[in-house]
C-alpha positions in Angstrom: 24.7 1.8 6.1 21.3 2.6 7.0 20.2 2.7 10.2 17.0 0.8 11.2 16.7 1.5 14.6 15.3 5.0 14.9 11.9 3.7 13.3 11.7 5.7 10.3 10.6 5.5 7.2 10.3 6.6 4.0 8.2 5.1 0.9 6.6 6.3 -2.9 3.0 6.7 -2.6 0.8 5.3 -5.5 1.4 7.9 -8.0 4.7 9.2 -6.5 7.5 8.2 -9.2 8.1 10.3 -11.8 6.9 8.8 -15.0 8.9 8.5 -18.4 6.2 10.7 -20.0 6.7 13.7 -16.9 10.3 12.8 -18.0 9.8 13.7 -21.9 7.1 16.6 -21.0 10.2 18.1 -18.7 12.4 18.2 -21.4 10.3 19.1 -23.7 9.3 22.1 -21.9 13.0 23.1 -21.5 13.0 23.1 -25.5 10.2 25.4 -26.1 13.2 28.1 -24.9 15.2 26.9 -27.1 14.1 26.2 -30.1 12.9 28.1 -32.9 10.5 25.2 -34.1 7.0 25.1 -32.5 6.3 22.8 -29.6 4.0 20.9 -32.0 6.8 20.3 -34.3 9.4 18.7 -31.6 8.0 17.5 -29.0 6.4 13.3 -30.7 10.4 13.3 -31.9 11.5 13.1 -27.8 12.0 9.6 -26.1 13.2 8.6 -22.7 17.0 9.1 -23.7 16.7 12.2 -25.5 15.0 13.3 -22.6 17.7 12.0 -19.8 20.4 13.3 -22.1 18.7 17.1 -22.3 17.9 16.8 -18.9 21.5 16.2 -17.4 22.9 18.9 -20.2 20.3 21.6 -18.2 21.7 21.1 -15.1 24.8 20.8 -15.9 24.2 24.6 -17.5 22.4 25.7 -13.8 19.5 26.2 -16.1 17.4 24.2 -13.3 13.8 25.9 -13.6 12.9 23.1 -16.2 13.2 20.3 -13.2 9.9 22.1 -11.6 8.1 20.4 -13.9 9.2 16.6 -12.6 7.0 15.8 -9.4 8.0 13.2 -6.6 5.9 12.3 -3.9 6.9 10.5 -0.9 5.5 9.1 2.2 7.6 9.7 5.2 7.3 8.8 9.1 10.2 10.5 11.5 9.6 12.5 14.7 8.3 15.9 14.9 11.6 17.6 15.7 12.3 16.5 12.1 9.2 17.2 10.3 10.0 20.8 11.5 13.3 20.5 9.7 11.4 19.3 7.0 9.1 21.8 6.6 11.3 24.6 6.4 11.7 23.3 2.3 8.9 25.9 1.3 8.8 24.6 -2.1 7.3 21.5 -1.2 3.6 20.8 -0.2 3.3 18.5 3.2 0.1 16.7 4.8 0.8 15.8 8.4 -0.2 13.5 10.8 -2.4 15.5 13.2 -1.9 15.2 16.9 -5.5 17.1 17.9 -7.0 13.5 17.3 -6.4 11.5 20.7 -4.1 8.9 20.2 -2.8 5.7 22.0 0.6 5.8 21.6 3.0 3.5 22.7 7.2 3.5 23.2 7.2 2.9 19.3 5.6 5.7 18.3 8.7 7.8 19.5 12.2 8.2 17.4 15.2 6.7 19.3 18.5 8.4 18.6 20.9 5.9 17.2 23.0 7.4 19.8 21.7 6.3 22.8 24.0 3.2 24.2 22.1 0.4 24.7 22.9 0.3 28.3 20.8 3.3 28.6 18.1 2.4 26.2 15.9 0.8 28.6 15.9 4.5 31.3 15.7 6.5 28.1 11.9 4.3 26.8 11.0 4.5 30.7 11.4 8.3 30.5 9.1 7.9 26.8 6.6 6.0 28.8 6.3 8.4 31.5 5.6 11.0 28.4 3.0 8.8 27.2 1.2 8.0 30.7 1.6 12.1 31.9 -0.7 12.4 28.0 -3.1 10.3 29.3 -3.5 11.7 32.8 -4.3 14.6 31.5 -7.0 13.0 29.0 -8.2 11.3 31.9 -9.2 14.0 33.8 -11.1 15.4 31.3 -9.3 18.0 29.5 -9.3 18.1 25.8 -6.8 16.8 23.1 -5.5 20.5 22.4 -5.0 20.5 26.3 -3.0 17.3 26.7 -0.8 16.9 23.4 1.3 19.6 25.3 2.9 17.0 27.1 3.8 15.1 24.2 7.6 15.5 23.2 9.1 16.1 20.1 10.4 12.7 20.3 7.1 11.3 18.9 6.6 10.1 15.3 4.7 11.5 12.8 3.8 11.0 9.5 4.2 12.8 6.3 3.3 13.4 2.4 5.4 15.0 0.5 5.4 16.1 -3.0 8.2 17.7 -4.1 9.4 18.8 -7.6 12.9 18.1 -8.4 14.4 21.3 -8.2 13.8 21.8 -5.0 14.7 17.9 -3.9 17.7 18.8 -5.1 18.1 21.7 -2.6 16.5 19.1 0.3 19.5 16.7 -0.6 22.6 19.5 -0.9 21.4 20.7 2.4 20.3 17.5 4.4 23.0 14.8 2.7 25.7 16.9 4.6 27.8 15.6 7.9 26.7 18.4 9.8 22.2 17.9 9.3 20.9 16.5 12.0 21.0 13.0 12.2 17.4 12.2 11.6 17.0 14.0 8.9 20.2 13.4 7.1 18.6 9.3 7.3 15.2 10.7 5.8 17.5 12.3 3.2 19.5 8.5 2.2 16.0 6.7 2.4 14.6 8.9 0.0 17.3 8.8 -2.4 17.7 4.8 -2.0 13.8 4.9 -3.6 15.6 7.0 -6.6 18.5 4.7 -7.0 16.0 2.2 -7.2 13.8 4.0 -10.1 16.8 4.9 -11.9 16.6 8.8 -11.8 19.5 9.6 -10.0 20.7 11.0 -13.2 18.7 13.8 -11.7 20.9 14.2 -8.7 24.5 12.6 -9.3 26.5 15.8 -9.0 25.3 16.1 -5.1 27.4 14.6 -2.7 26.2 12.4 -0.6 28.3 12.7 3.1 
């Protein structure tokens, strides 16, 4: 079950599904190794199925190169401590959210952990809101943005684009779909993949467990 109460999120932006024509210029490109035809010859004979079909077959032969050539892009909100996770996926290109632009944040603009009891939950957003008033001390007394963000956490949300091909989303989801990933990203991970179940290219990505 997803969990909604860490506020995160993940959506497509505008041009951020794969269309059926990357689809059929993937596979295509696969072909041109494998056939002795020109791609000039092959490539008007390839629809959507023929595409899926060849597609699957590929990785189902670890021949995974072709998938570089099928681009997602997603828009993501989560806290810092996992955007650093995120980052670490080198073969992916990320816009951030910038912190050296003085913000006025508030106790939403800070990841709760789904672990924290609800008991506590009211100590643990007055310890967030004396994060958010030590930021604007230090604003008030003059110093800069570079100065103050110091004494933001890692707590605090930020937001993401991603693009990612699909060779290396399928690395992101063996790695982060996994018990043992931390739990924010691991929710980043099912969100994402909820948007593919919903476009229908999972065929991309059933062979990886989800955990």
């Amino acid at each position: 079950m997803t969990d909604t109460s860490m506020n995160i999120r993940a959506r497509w932006t505008k041009s951020g599904i794969p269309t059926e024509q990357m689809l059929i210029d993937a596979a295509a490109a696969g072909m041109v190794s494998r056939k002795d035809e020109p791609y000039g010859e092959f490539v008007e004979d390839i629809d959507i199925a023929r595409a899926k079909n060849f597609l699957k077959k590929m990785i189902g032969y670890g021949h995974e190169s072709v998938l570089e050539h099928i681009v997602f892009q997603f828009w993501l909100s989560m806290s810092r401590v996992a955007s650093h996770q995120l980052v670490r996926h080198r073969m992916a290109s990320y816009t951030q959210m910038s912190l050296r632009k003085e913000r006025d944040l508030s106790t939403e603009d800070f990841v709760i952990p789904p672990a924290i009891k609800d008991e506590d939950r009211s100590e643990w957003l007055q310890d967030t809101q004396v994060v958010i008033d030590t930021y604007r001390k230090w604003l008030d007394k003059g110093y800069d943005v570079d100065v103050a963000r110091r004494k933001i956490t890692q707590e605090a949300r930020t937001d993401l684009v991603m693009t990612i091909n699909a060779r290396s989303l399928r690395n992101f989801f063996s790695l982060r779909a996994k018990h043992d990933a931390d739990f924010e990203i691991r929710e980043v991970a099912r969100r994402m993949y909820q948007l593919i179940e919903e476009e229908e290219l999972t065929f991309l990505f059933e062979d990886i467990g989800f955990e």
